[in-house]
RODO-2510 file (C-alpha; in nm, 4 decimals, decimal comma):
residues 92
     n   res          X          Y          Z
     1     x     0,0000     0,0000     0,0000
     2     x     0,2259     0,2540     0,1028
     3     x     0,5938     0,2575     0,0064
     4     x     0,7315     0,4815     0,2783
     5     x     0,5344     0,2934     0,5681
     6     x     0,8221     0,2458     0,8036
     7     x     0,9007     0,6163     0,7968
     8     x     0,5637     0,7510     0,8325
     9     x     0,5193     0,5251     1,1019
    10     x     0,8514     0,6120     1,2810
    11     x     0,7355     0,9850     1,2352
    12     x     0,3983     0,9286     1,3815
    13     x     0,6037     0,7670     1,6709
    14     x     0,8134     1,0426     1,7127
    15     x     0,4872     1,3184     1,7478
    16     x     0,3378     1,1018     1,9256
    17     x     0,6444     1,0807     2,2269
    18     x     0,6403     1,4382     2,2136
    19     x     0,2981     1,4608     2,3273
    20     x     0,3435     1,2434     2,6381
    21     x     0,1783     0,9150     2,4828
    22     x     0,3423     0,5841     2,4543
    23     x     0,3109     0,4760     2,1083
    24     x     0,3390     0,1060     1,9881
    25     x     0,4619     0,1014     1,7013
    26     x     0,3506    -0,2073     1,4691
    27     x     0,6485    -0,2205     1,2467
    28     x     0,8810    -0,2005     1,5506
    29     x     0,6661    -0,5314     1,6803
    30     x     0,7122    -0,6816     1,3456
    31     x     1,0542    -0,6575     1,3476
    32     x     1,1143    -0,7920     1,7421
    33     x     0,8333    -1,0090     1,7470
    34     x     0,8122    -1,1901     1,4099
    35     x     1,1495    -1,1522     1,2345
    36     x     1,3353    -1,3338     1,5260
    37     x     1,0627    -1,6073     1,5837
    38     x     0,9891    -1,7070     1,2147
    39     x     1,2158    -1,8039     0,9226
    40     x     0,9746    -1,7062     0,6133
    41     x     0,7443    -1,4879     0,8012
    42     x     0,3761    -1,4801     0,7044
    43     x     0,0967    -1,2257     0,6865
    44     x    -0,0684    -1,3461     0,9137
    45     x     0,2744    -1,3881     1,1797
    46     x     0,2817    -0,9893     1,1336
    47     x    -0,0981    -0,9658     1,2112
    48     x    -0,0771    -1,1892     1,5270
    49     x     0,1968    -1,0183     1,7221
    50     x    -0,0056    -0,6774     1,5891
    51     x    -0,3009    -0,7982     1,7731
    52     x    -0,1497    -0,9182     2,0717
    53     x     0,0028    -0,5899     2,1070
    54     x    -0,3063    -0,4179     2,0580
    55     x    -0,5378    -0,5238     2,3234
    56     x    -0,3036    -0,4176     2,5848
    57     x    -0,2919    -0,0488     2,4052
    58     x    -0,6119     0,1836     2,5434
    59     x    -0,6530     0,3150     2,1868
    60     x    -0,5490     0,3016     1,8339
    61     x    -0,4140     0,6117     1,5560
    62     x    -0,3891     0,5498     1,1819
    63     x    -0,2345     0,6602     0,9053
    64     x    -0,3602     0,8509     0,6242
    65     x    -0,2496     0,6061     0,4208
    66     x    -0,4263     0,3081     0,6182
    67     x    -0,7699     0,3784     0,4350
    68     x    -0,6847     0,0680     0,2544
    69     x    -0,5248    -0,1547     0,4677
    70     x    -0,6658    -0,5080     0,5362
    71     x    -0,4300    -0,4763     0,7980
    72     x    -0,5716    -0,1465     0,9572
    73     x    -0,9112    -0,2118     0,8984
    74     x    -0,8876    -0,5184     1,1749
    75     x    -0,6996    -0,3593     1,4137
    76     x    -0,9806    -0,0840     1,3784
    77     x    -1,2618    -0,3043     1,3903
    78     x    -1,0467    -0,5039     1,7256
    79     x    -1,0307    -0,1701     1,8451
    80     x    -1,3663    -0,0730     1,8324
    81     x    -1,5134    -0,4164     1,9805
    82     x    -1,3217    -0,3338     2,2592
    83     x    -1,4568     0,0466     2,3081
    84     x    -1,0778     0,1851     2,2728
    85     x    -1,0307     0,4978     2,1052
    86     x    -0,9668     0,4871     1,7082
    87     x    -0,8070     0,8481     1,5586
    88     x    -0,7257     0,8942     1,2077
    89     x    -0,3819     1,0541     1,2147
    90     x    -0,4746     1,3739     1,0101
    91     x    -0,0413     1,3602     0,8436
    92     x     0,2363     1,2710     0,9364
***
């Protein structure tokens, strides 16, 4: 979907330290989480360690760029069956 995804998350990362939230970043979990544990990671490895991270998160911000994203559409939906908060990141 988006080509610069790593650096618009670590951007929205960035504001969102600055504003006194702890962000968790999904790429960042990808990359501890997934990359370590699997050989020829899958979809749906990525997706799992999202998830897991998510429910212990109070609330969920998306990119712009997310409209699209299988990916961000279930973390929104997770989100919202939970009552967290879901904000569209306006840019980044």
């Amino acid at each position: 979907n988006d080509p610069a995804y790593r650096e618009h998350f670590e951007r929205a990362e960035k504001i969102l330290k600055k504003e006194g939230y702890i962000p968790v970043n999904p790429v960042k979990i990808g990359e501890k989480y997934v990359m370590d544990r699997y050989e020829k990671p899958e979809y749906g490895d990525f997706m799992r360690a999202d998830l897991r991270a998510l429910l212990d998160c109070d609330g969920i911000m998306y990119l712009p760029s997310a409209v699209d994203s299988e990916g961000s559409k279930v973390e929104q939906a997770v989100a919202k069956s939970l009552n967290l908060l879901v904000v569209k990141i306006k840019a980044v």
